[in-house]
N, CA, C and O of each residue as an XYZ file, in Angstrom:
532
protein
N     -87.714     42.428    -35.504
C     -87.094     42.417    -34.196
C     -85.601     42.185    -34.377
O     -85.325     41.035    -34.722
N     -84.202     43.321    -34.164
C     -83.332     42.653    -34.013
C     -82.773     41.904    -33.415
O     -82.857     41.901    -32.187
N     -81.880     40.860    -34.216
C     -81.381     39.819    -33.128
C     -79.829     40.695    -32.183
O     -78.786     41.113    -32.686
N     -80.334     40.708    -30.511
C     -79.708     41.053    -29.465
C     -78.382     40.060    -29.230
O     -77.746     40.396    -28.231
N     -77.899     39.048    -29.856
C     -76.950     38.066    -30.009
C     -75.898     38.524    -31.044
O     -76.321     38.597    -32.198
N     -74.887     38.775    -30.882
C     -73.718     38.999    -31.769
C     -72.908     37.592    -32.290
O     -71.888     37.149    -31.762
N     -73.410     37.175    -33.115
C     -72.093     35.723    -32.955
C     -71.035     36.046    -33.986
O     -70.871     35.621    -35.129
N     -70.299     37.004    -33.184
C     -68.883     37.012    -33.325
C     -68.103     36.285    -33.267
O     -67.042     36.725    -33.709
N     -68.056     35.204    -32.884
C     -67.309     34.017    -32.010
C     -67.450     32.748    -32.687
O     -68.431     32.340    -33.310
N     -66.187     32.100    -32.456
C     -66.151     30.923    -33.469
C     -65.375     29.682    -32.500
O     -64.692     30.141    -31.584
N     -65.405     28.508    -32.588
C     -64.557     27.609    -32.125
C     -63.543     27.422    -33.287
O     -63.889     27.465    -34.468
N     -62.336     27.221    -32.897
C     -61.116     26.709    -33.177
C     -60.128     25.900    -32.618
O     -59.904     25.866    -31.408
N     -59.358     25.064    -33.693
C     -58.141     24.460    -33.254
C     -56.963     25.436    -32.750
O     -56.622     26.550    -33.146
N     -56.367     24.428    -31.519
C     -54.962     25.209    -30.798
C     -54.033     24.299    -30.451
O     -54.338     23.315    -29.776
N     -52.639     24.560    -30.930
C     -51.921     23.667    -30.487
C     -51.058     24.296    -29.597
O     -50.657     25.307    -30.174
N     -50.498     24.208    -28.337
C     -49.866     24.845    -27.730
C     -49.787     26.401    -27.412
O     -48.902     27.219    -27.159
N     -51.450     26.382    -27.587
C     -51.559     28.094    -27.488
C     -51.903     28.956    -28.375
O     -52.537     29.983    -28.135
N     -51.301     28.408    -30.025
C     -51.420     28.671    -31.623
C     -52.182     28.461    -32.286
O     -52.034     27.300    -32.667
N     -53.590     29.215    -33.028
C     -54.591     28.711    -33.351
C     -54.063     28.269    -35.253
O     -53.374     28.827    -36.106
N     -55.028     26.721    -35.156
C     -54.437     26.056    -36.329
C     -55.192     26.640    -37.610
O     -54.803     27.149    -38.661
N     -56.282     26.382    -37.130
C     -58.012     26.603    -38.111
C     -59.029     26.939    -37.185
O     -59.144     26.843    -35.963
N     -59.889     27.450    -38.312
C     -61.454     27.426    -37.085
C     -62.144     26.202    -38.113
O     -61.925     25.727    -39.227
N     -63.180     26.010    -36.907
C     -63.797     24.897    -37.414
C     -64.924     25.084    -37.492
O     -65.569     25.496    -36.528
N     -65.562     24.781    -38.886
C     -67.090     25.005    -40.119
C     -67.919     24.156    -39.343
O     -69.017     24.706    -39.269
N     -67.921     23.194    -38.795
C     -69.222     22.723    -38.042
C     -68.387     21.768    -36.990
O     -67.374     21.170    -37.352
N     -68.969     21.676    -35.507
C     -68.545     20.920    -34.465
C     -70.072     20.365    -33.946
O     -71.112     21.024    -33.911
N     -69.955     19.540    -33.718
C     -71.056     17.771    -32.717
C     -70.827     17.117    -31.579
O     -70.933     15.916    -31.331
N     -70.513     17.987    -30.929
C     -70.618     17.250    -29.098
C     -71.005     16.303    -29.271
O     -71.841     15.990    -30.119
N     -70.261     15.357    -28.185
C     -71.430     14.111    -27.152
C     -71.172     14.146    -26.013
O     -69.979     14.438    -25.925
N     -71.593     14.020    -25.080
C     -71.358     14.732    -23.746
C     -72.195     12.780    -23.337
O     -73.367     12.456    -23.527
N     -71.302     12.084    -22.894
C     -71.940     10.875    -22.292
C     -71.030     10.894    -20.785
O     -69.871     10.672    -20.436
N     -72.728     11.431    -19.955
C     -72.120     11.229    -18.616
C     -72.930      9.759    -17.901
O     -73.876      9.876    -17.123
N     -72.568      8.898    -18.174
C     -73.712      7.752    -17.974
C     -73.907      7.053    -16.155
O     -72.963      6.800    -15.407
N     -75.046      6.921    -15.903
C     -75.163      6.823    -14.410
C     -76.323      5.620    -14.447
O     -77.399      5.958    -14.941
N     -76.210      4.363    -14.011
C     -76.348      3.186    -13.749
C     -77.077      2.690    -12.218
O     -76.495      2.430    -11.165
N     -78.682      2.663    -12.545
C     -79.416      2.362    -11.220
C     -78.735      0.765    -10.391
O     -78.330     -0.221    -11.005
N     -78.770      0.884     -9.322
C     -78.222     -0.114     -8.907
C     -79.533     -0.804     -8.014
O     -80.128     -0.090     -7.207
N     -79.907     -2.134     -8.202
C     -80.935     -2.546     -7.461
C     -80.729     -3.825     -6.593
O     -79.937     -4.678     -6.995
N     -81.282     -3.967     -5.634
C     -80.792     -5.416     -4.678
C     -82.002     -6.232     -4.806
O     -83.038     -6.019     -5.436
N     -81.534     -7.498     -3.854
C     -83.049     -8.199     -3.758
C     -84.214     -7.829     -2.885
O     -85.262     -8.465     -2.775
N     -83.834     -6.543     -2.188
C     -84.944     -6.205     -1.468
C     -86.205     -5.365     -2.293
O     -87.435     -5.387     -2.275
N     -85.116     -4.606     -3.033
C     -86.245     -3.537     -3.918
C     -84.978     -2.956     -4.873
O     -83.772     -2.939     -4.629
N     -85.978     -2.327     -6.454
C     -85.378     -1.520     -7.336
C     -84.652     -0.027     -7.201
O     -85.364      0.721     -6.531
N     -83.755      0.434     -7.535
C     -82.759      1.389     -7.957
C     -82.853      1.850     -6.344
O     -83.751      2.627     -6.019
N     -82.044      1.426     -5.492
C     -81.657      1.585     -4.378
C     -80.508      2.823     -3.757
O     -80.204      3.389     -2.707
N     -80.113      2.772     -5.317
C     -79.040      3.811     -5.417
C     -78.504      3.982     -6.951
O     -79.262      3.892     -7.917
N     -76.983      4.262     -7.063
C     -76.861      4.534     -8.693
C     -74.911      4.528     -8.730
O     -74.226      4.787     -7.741
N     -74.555      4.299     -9.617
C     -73.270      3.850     -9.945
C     -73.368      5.131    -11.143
O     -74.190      5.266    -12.049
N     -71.927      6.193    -10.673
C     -71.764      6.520    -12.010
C     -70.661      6.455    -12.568
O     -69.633      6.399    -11.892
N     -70.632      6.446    -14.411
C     -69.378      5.913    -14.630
C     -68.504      6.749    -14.974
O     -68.644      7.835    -14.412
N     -67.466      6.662    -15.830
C     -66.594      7.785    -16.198
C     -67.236      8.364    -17.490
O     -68.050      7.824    -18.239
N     -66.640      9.666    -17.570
C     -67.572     10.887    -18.474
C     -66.755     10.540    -19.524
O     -65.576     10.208    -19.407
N     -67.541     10.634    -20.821
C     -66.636     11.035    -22.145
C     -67.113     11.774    -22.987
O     -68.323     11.703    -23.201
N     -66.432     12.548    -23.591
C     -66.217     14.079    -24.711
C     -66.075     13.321    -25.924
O     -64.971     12.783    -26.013
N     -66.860     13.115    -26.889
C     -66.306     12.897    -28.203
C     -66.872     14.276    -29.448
O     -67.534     15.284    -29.199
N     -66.536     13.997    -30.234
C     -66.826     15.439    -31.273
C     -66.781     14.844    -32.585
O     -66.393     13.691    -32.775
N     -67.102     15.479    -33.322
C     -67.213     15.531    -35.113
C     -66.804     17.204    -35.273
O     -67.552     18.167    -35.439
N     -65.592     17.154    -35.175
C     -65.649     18.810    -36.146
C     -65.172     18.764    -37.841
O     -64.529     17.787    -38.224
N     -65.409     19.503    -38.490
C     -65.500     19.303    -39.853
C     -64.628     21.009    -40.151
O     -64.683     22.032    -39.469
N     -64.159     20.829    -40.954
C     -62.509     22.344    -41.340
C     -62.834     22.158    -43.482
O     -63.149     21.236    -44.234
N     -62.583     23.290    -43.599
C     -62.515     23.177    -45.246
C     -61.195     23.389    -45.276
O     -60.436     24.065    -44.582
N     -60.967     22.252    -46.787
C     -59.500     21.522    -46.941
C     -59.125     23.247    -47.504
O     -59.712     23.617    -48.521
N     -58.406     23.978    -46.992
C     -58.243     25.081    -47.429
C     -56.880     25.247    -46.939
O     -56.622     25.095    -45.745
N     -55.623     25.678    -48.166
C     -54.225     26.195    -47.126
C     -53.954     24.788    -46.409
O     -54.509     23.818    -46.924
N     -53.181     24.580    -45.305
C     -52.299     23.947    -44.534
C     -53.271     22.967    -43.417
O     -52.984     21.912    -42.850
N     -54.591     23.850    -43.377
C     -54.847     23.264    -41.993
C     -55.507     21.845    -41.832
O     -55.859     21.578    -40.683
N     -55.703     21.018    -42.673
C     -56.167     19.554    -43.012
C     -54.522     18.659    -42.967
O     -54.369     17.470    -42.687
N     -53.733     19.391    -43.235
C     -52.233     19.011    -43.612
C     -52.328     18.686    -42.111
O     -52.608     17.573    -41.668
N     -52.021     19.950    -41.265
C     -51.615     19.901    -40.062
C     -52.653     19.196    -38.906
O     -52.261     18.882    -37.782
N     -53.832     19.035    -39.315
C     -54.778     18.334    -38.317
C     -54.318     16.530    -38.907
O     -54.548     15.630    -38.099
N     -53.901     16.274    -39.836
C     -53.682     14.978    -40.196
C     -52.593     14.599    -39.709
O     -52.305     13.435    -39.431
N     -51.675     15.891    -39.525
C     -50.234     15.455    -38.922
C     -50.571     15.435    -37.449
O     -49.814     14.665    -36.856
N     -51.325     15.937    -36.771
C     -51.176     15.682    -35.161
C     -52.176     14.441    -35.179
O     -52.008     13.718    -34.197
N     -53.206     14.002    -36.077
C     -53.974     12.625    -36.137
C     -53.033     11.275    -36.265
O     -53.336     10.122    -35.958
N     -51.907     11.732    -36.765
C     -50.899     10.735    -36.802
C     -49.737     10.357    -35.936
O     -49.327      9.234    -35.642
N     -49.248     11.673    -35.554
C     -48.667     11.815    -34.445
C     -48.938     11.837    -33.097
O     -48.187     12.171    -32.180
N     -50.035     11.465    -33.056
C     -51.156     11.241    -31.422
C     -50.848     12.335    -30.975
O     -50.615     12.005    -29.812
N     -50.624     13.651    -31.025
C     -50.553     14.555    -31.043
C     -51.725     15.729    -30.368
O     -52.312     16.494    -31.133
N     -51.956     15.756    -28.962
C     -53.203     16.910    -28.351
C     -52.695     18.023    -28.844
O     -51.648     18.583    -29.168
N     -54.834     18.214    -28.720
C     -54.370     20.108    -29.241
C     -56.051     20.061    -28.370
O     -56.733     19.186    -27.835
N     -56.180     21.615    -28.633
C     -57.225     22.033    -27.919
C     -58.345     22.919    -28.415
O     -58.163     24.063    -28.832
N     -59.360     22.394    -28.351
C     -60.800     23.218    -28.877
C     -61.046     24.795    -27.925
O     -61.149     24.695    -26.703
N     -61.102     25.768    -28.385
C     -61.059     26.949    -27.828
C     -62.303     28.016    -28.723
O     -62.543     27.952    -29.929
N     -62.855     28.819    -27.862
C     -63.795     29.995    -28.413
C     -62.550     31.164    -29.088
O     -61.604     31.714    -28.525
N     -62.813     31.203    -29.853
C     -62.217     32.748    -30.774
C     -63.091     33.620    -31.164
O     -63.925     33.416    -32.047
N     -62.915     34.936    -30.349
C     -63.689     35.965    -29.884
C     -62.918     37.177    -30.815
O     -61.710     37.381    -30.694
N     -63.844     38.011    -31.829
C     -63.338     38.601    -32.526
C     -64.014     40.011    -31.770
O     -63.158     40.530    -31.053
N     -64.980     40.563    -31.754
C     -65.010     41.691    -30.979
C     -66.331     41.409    -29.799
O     -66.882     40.308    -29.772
N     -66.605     42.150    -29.176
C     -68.319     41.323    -28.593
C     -67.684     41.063    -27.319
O     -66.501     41.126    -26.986
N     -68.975     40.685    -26.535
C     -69.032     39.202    -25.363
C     -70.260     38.260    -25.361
O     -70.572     37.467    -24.473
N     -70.883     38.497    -26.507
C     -72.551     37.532    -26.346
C     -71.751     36.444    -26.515
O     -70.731     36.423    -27.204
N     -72.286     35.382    -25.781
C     -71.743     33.908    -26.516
C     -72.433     33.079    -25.170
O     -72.512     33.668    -24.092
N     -72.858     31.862    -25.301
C     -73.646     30.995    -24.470
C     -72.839     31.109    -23.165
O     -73.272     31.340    -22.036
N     -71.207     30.835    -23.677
C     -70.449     30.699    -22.651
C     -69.378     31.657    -22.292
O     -69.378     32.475    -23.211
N     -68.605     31.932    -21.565
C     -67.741     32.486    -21.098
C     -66.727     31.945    -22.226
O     -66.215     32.349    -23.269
N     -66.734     30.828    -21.435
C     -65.327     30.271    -22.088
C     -66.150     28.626    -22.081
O     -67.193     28.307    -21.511
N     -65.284     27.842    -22.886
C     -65.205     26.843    -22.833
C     -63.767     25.782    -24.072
O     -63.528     25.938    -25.269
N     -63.255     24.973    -23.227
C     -62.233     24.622    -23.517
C     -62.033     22.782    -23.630
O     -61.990     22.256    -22.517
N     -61.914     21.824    -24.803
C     -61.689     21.114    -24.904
C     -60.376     20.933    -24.583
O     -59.433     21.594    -25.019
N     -60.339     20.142    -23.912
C     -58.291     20.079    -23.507
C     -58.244     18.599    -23.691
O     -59.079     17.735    -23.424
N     -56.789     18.514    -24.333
C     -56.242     17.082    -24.768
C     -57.094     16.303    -25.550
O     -57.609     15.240    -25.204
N     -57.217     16.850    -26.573
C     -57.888     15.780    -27.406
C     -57.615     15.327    -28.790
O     -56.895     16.137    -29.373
N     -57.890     14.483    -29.385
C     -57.279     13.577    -30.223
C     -57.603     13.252    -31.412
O     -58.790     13.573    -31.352
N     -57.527     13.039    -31.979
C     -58.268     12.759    -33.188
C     -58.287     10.994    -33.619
O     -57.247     10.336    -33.639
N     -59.563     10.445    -33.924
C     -59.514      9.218    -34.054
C     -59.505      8.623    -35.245
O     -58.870      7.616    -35.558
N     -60.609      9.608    -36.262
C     -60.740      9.067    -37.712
C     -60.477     10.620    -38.834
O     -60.426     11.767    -38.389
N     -60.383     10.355    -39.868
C     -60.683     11.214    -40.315
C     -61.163     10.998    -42.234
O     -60.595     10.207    -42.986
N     -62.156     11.807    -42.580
C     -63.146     11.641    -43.870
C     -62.785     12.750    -44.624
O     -62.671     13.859    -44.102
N     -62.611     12.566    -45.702
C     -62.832     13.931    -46.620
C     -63.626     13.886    -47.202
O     -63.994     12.753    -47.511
N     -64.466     15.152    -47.771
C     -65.919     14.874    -48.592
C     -65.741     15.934    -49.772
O     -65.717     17.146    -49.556
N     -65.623     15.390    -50.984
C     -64.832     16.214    -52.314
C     -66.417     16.568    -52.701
O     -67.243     15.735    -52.329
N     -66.843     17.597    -53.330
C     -68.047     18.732    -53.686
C     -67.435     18.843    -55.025
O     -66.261     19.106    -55.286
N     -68.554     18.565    -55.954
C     -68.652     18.803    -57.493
C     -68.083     21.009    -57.472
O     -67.291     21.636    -58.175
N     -69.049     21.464    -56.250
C     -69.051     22.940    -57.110
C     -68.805     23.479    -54.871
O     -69.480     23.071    -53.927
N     -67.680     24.399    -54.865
C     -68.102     24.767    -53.270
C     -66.232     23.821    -53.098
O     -65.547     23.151    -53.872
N     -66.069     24.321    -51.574
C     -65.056     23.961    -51.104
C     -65.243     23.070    -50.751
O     -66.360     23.002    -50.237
N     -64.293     21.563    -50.713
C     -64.185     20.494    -50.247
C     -64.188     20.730    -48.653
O     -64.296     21.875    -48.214
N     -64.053     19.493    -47.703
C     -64.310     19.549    -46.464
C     -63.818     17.984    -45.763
O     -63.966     16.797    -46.053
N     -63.075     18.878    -44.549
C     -62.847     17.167    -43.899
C     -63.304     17.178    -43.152
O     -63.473     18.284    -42.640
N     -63.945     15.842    -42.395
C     -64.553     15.943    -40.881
C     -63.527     14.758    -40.336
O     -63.110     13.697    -40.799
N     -63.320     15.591    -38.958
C     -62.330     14.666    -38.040
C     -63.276     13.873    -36.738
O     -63.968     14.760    -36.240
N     -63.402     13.230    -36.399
C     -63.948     12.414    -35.405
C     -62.772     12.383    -34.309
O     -61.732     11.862    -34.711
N     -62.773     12.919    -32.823
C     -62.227     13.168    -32.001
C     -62.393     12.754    -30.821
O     -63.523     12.271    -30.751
N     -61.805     12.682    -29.755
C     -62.192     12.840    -28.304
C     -61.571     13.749    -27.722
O     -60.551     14.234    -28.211
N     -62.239     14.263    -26.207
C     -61.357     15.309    -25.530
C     -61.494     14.280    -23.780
O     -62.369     13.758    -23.090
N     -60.206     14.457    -23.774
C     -59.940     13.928    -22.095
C     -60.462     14.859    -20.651
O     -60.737     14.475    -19.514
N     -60.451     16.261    -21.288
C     -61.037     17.457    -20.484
C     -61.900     18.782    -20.731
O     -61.480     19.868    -21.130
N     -63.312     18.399    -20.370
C     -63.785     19.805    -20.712
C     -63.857     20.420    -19.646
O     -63.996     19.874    -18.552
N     -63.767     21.711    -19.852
C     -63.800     22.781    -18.878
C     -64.600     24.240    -19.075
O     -64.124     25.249    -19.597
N     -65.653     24.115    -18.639
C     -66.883     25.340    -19.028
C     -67.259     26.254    -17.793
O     -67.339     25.815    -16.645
N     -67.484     27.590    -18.152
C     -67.845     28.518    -17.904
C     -69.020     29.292    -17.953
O     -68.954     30.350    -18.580
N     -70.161     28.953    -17.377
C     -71.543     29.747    -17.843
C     -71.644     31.018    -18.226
O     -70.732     31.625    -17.664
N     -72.326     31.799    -18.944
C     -72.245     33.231    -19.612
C     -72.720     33.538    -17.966
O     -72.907     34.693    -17.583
């Protein structure tokens, strides 16, 4: 059966519009957390919700400049933006979807006996913004 899915399409780093790298593996967390609220008359009466947060694990091979330059905006508190890069096609889950303002908090390198080394950055984003296919 062929697969009817083209994944042409990749997420990447952007800084001001300029794509830095694409990125070898990305890890959402999508914590939208919502809090039953109960009185002394009776349980979850209603619900409190709190503020949303975006965090990520994307991981880039130390390849060329672009570990250079993701370490320099990790240092420089420096936003940039998670973006789909669409090489020919339109299959893709989403339209679009766009991490905006986000940051980088930690960052790991993981050195490989045989194979390209690899960094993973631990991030947050202040804004997502999605588009259903």
């Amino acid at each position: 059966m062929p697969d009817s899915l083209k994944w042409d399409t990749r997420l990447a780093v952007s800084v001001d519009a300029q794509p830095v790298t694409p990125i070898d593996s990305f890890n959402p967390t999508f914590n939208v957390p919502v809090q039953p609220l109960h009185s002394l008359e009776a349980d979850n009466v209603a619900h409190i919700v709190q503020p949303q947060a975006y965090t990520f694990t994307m991981t880039v091979k130390a390849i060329g400049t672009a570990v250079a330059t993701l370490t320099g905006l990790a240092m420089d508190n420096t936003a940039f933006t998670v973006v789909v890069q669409q090489a020919t096609g339109t299959d893709w889950t989403f339209k679009s979807i766009a991490l905006n303002d986000c940051y980088i908090t930690s960052v790991a390198s993981t050195i490989v006996i045989d194979g390209v080394p690899t960094t993973t950055f631990n991030c947050i984003s202040l804004q997502a913004v999605r588009t259903n296919a």
